[in-house]
C-alpha angles and dihedrals in degrees: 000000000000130000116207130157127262119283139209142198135179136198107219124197130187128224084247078068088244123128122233117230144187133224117201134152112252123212101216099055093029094230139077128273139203108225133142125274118278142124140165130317103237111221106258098053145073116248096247084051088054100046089048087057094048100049090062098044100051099036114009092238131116145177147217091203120071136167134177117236088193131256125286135200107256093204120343097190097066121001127061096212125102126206121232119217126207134176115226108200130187092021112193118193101247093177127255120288091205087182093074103038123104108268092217099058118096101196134176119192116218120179112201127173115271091247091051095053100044080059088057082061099048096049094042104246084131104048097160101130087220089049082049100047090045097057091048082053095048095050087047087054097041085048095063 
């Protein structure tokens, strides 16, 4: 079993109705991939602190209209964190604070229309399972 902190993610979407995404190399696959914005909650904060914090880290967007989309289990199996999942609406560029990134993050932003990405999904250009489970969550919620 694995311990690991809590994690968050976050669909955000523009008032151009496009989501921002991020672009970063990961390890395990050996190649890049195109997810939504999202990190660890550090142990002293709330999750929607902590997605607050990372939007604008990773991106430099951020947002006055939030929602949680629920928590999911990030691996059952093995680890004992969940990851919380927020949608960000009405995202507005508010510029990078490159003080407080991650230093170890190598991260491109990429904004695409909502319909577009949602086809990234579909044909599997964006494969990340909590991508994946946050955008399930997101249509539930846009179908009631």
């Amino acid at each position: 079993v694995l311990e690991a902190p809590e994690w968050v993610n976050v669909i955000p979407i523009t008032k151009e109705n496009e989501v921002v995404l991020v672009e970063q190399y990961r390890y395990g696959i050996e190649q890049p991939t195109l997810e939504i914005p999202g990190g660890m909650v550090d142990s002293d904060e709330e999750p929607f602190d902590a997605i607050q914090r990372e939007l604008v880290e990773e991106t430099g967007f951020a947002s006055e209209s939030w929602s949680s989309l629920g928590k999911v289990s990030a691996n059952p199996a093995i680890m004992t964190n969940f990851t919380h999942l927020f949608l960000a609406e009405d995202c507005e560029f508010k510029g990078i604070r490159e003080s407080e990134g991650d230093i170890h993050e190598r991260i491109n932003v990429h904004t695409k229309p909502l319909n577009e990405f949602l086809d990234l999904v579909d044909d599997g250009t964006i494969h990340h399972t909590i991508v994946l489970a946050a955008v399930a969550r997101y249509l539930l919620k846009r179908q009631t």
